[in-house]
TIFI-230450 format. One line per 10 residues: number of its first residue (from 1); their letters; for each residue z, y, x of N, C-alpha, C. Coordinates in steps of 0.2 Angstrom, whole numbers. Atoms other than C-alpha are relative to their C-alpha. Layout:
% residues N
NUM = A = Z,Y,X,Z,Y,X,Z,Y,X  ...
***
This chain:
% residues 174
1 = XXXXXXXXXX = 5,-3,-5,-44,1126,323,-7,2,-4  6,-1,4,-61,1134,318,-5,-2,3  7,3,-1,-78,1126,319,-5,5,-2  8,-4,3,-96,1133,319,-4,-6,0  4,5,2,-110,1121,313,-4,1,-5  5,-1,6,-126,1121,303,-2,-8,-2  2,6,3,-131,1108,291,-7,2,-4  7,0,3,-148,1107,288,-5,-7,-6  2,6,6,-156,1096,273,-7,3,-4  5,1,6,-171,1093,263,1,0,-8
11 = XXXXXXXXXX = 1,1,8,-173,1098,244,-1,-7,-3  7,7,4,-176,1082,232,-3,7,-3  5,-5,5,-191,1089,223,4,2,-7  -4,-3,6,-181,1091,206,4,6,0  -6,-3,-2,-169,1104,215,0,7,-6  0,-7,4,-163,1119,204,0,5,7  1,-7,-4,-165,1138,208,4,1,4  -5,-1,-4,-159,1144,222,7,4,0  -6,-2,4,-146,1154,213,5,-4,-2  -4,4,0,-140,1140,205,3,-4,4
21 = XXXXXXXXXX = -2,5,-6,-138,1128,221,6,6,4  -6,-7,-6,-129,1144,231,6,-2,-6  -10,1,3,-115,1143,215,2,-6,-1  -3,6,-1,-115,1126,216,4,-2,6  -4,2,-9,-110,1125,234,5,3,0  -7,-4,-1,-96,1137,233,5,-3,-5  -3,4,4,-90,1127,218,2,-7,3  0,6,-3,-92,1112,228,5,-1,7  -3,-3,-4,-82,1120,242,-3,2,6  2,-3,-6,-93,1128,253,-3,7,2
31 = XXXXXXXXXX = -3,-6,-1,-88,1144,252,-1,2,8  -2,0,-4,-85,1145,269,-9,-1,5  9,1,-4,-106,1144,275,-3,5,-2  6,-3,1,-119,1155,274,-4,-3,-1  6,7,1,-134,1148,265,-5,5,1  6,-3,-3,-151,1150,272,-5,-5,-5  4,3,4,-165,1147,259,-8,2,1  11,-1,-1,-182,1154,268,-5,-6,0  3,5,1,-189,1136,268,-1,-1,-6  1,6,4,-197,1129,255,4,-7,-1
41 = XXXXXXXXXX = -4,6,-1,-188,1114,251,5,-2,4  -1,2,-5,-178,1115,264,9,8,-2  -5,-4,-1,-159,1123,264,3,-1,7  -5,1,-6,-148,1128,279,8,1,-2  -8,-6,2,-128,1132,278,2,-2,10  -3,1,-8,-122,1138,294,8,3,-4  -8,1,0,-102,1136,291,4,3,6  -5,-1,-4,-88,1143,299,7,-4,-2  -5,6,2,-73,1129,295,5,-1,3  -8,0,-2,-54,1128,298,-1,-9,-2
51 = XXXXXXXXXX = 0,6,0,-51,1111,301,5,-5,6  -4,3,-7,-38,1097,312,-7,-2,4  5,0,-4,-56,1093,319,-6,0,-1  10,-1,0,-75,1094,322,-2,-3,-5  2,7,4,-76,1077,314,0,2,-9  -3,-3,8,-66,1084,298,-3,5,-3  5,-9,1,-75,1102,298,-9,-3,-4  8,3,3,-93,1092,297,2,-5,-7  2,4,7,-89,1079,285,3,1,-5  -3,-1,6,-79,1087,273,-6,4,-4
61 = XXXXXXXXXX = 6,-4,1,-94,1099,273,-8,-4,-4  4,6,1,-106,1085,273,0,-2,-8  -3,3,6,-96,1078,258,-1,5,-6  1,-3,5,-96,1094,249,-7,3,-2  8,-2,3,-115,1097,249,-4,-4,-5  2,6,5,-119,1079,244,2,4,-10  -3,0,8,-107,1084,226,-5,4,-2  1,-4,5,-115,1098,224,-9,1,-1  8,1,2,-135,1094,228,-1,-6,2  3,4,-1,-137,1078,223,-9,-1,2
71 = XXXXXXXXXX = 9,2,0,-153,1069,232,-2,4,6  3,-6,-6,-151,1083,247,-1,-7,7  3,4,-5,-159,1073,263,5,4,7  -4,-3,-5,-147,1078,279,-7,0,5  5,-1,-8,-161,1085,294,4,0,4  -2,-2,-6,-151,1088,307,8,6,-1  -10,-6,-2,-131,1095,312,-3,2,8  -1,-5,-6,-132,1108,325,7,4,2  4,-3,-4,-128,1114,338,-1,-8,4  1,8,-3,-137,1096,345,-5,2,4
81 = XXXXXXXXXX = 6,0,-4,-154,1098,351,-4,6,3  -1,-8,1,-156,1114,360,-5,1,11  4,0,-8,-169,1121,375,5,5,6  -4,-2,-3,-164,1130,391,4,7,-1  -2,-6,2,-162,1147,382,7,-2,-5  -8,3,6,-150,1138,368,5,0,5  -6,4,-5,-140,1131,383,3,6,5  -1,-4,-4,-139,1147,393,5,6,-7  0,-3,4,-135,1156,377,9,-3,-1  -7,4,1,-119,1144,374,3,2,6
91 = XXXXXXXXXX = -4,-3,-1,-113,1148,388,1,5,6  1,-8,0,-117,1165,392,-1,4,6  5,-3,-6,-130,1165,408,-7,2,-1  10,0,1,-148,1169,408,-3,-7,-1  7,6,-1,-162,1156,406,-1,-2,6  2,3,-5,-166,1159,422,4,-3,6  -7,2,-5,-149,1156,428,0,-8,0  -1,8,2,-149,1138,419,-5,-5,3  3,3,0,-165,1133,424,0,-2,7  0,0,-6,-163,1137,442,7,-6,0
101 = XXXXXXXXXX = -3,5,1,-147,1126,439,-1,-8,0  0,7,2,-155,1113,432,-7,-3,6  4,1,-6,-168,1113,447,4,-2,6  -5,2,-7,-154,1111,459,1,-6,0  -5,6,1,-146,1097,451,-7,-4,-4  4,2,4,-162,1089,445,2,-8,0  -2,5,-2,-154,1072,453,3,-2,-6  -5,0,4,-140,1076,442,2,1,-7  1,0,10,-143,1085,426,-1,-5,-5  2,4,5,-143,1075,411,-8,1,-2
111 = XXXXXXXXXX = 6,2,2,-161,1069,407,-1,3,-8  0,-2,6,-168,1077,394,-3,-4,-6  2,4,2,-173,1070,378,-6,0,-3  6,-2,-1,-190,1077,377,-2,4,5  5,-6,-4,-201,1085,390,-6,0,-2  6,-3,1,-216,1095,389,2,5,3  2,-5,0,-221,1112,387,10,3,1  -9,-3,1,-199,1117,381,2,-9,2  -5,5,0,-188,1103,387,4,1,-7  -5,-2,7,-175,1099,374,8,-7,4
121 = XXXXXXXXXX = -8,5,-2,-157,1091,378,4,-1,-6  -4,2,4,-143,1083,367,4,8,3  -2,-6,-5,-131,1099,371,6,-2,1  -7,4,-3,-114,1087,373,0,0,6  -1,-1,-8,-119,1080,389,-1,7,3  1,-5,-7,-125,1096,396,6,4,1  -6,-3,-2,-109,1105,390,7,-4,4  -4,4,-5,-100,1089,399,-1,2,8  1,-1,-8,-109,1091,415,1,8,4  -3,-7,-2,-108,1110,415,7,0,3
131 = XXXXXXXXXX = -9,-1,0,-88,1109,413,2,-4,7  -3,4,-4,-86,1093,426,-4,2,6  4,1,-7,-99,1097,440,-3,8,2  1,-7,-2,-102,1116,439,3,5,-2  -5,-3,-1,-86,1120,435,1,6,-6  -1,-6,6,-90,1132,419,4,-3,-4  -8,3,6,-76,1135,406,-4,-2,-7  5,1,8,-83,1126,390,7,1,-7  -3,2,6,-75,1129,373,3,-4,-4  2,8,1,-68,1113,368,-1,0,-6
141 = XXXXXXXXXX = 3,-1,7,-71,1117,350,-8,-1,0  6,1,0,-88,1118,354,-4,-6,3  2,6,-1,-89,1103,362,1,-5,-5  -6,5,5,-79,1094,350,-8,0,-5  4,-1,4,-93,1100,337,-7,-4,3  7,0,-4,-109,1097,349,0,-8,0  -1,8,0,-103,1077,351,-1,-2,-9  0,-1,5,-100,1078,333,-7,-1,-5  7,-3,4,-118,1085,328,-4,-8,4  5,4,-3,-125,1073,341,0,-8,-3
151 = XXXXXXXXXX = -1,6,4,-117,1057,336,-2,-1,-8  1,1,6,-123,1061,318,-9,-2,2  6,1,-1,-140,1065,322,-3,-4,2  4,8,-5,-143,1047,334,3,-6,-7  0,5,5,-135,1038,318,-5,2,-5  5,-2,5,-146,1047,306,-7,-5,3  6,3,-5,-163,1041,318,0,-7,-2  2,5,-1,-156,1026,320,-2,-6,-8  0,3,8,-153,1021,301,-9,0,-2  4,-2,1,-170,1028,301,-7,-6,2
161 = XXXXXXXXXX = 4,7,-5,-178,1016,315,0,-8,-4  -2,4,3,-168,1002,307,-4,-4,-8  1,4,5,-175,1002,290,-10,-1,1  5,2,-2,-193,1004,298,-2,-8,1  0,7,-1,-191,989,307,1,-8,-4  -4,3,5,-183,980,293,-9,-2,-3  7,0,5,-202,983,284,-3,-2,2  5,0,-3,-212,981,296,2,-10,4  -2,5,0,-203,964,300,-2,-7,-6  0,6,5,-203,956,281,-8,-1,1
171 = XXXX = 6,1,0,-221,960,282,-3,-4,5  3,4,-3,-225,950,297,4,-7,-3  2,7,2,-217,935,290,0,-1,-7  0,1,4,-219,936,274,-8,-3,-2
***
């Protein structure tokens, strides 16, 4: 099966030319992405991946960027975190079709996991609740990945929380 996904990552400071890093990734096996290099410090590879699953497609991918840019920091797998335009865009209504949605079912929608100005949702549950409660056809591929992205992103966070805590712990009793 084919997957879609982007892996987005932080440069270490030391990082070679953009040139070299693109031939390193193809050497590394990832051939198979488009690399986006408009950030500073900052690489994207949006993948297109044959793979028996989502799981397989991201961390084989994952695996081959580490070889090939030691010291790269993982931001964020997408498609995870995404506003009501992202969510309409997947699957393939208006904005204002989704938001009138999500005004109906406000009871019921998945909560999102920022509000303000742009909401933001994980886009697992919402491609869950789409499929089981409003009946749209979801891609399971794309589900597959979206769980995928999500489950990476809340372990990354937490590793993140985790080692905070850890500091801010010895420091009180020590």
């Amino acid at each position: 099966m084919e997957y879609e996904f982007t892996l987005k990552f932080a440069l270490p400071a030391n990082h070679r030319p953009a040139d070299e890093l693109i031939e390193r990734l193809g050497e590394a096996g990832c051939e198979d992405a488009l690399v986006g290099i408009g950030q500073a410090g900052r690489i994207a590879l949006e993948f297109t991946r044959e793979a028996d699953s989502a799981r397989s497609a991201i961390f084989s991918a994952l695996a081959a960027v580490k070889v090939a840019i030691p010291g790269a920091k993982l931001l964020e797998v997408t498609p995870d975190f995404v506003g009501l335009s992202d969510i309409a865009d997947c699957v393939g209504v208006t904005r204002q079709n989704m938001r009138k949605l999500t005004l109906t079912h406000k009871d019921h929608f998945p909560i999102p996991v920022h509000e303000g100005s742009a909401a933001l949702w994980h886009l697992s549950p919402v491609l869950i609740w789409l499929r089981e409660r409003a009946n749209y056809t979801i891609p399971p591929e794309l589900l597959e990945v979206a769980h995928i992205a999500m489950q990476i992103n809340l372990a990354k966070e937490a590793s993140q929380i985790e080692r905070s805590m850890h500091t801010a712990l010895v420091e009180l009793v020590a």
